[in-house]
N, C-alpha and C positions, 0 to 999 in steps of 0.2 A: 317442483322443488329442484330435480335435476338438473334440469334444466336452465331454471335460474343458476345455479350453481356452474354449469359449463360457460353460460353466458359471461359472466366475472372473471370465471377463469380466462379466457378469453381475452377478454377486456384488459386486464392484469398485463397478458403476455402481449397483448398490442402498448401498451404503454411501457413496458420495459424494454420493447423493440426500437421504440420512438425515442426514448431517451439513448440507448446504442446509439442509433444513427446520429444524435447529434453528438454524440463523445467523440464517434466516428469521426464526423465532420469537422470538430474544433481541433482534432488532431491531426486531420489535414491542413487544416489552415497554419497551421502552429510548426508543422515540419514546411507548409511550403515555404515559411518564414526565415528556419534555419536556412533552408536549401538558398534563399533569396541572398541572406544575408553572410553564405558561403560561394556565393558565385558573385558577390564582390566583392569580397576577400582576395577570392582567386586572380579576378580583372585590377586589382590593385598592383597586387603582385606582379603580373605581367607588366602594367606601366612603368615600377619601378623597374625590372630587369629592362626594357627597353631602353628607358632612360641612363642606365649605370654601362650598360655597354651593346645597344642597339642589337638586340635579340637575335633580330631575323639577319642582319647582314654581316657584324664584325667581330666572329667569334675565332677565342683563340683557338688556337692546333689543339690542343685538348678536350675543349669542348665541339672543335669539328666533328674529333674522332671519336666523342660520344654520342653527340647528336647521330652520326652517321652508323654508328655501330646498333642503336636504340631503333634505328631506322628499319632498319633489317632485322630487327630479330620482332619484327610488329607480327601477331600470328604466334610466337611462339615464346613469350615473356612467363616468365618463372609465374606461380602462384604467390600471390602475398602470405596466404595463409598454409599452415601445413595442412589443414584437412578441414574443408568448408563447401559449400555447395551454393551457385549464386541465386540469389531467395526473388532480387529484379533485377530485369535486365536495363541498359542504356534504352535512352529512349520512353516513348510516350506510353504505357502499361494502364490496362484497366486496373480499379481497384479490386483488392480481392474480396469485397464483402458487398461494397457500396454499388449499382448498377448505375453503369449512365459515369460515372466518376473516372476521369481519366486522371494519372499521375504522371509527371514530367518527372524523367531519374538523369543527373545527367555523367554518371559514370555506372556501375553497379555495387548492389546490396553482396554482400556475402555471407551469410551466415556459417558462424565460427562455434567453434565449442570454447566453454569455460575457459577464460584466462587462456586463450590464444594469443599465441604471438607475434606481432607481423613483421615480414620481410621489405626490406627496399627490392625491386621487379627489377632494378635496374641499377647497373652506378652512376652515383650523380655527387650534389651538392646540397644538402639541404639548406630552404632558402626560408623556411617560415616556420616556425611551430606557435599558433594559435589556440587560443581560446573562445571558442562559438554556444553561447547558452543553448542546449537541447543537443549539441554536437558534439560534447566534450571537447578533444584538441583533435587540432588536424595539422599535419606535418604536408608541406610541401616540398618535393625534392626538384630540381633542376636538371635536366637532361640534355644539356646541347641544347636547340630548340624547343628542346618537349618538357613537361612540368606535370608528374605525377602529384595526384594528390591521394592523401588518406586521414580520412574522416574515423571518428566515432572512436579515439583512441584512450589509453589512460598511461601512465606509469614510459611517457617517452624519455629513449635514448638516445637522443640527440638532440643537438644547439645548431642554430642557425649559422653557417657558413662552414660544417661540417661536413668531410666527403666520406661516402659512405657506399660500401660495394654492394653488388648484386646480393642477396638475401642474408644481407645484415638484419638484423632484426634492430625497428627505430620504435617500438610500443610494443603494447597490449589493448585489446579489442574490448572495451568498454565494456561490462555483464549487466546489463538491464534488467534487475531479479521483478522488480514492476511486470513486467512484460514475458519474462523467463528466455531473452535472449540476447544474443551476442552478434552485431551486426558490425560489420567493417564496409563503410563506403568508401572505394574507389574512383 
């Protein structure tokens, strides 16, 4: 009888594992969709800036001396957030539960506390603020050549074609109570 009884138990926990890993896996798919459909977001963006005043080559004195300033301080750019730690890095990252599952990040995770607030890293122009289902809004700012983005926002402080200084704060970091957290993509 014990035994029968461990065997179920057993049984039980193999099937509620099974079902994880596919929530697991539909919620892969589902972020790698956001992500898809934020990386052409972003690729749009860029076309138009190329188009409106040829990015790479004819920028004004202003935006030289931010591109070139933005240049230099690579290595030592302010935090977005005042007190957060990065949960993934840039780059191709195992998953943390699933084996064998690799995830494609293409800036970083940060994990923020409650109704954090984010900073622009840099001065610029803000050039986008969108709306991405599973993404909330994502603010794009303009840097000379460079284009920060910031994903997974709520409650922004700026409009598009708005210049905005070094840790201006442009949102707040989305609170995901589903999940119990607060993640700002970079």
């Amino acid at each position: 009888y014990k035994l029968k009884n461990e065997t179920q138990t057993v049984s039980n926990q193999v099937q509620n594992l099974k079902q994880k890993e596919r929530q697991l896996r539909q919620d892969i798919a589902r972020k790698r969709n956001i992500i898809a459909q934020l990386e052409d977001e972003i690729q749009k963006i860029i076309e138009e800036e190329k188009a409106k005043t040829d990015l790479w080559k004819n920028l004004s004195a202003e935006q030289q001396r931010i591109s070139s300033a933005f240049e230099s301080n690579k290595g030592s750019l302010p935090w977005p957030i005042s007190n957060g730690i990065i949960t993934r890095k840039f780059g191709e990252n195992n998953h943390p539960v699933l084996k064998g599952i690799k995830i494609n990040n293409n800036g970083v995770d940060i994990s923020a506390t409650q109704n954090a607030k984010v900073k622009c890293i840099f001065e610029g122009i803000a050039r986008k603020v969108v709306s991405i289902p599973g993404a909330n809004l994502t603010v794009i700012v303009r840097h000379g050549n460079y284009l920060t983005v910031y994903s997974n926002l709520i409650d922004v402080d700026v409009q598009p074609g708005q210049r905005i200084d070094r840790g201006e704060i442009i949102g707040q970091v989305f609170n995901d109570q589903s999940r119990n957290e607060n993640i700002l993509h970079l």
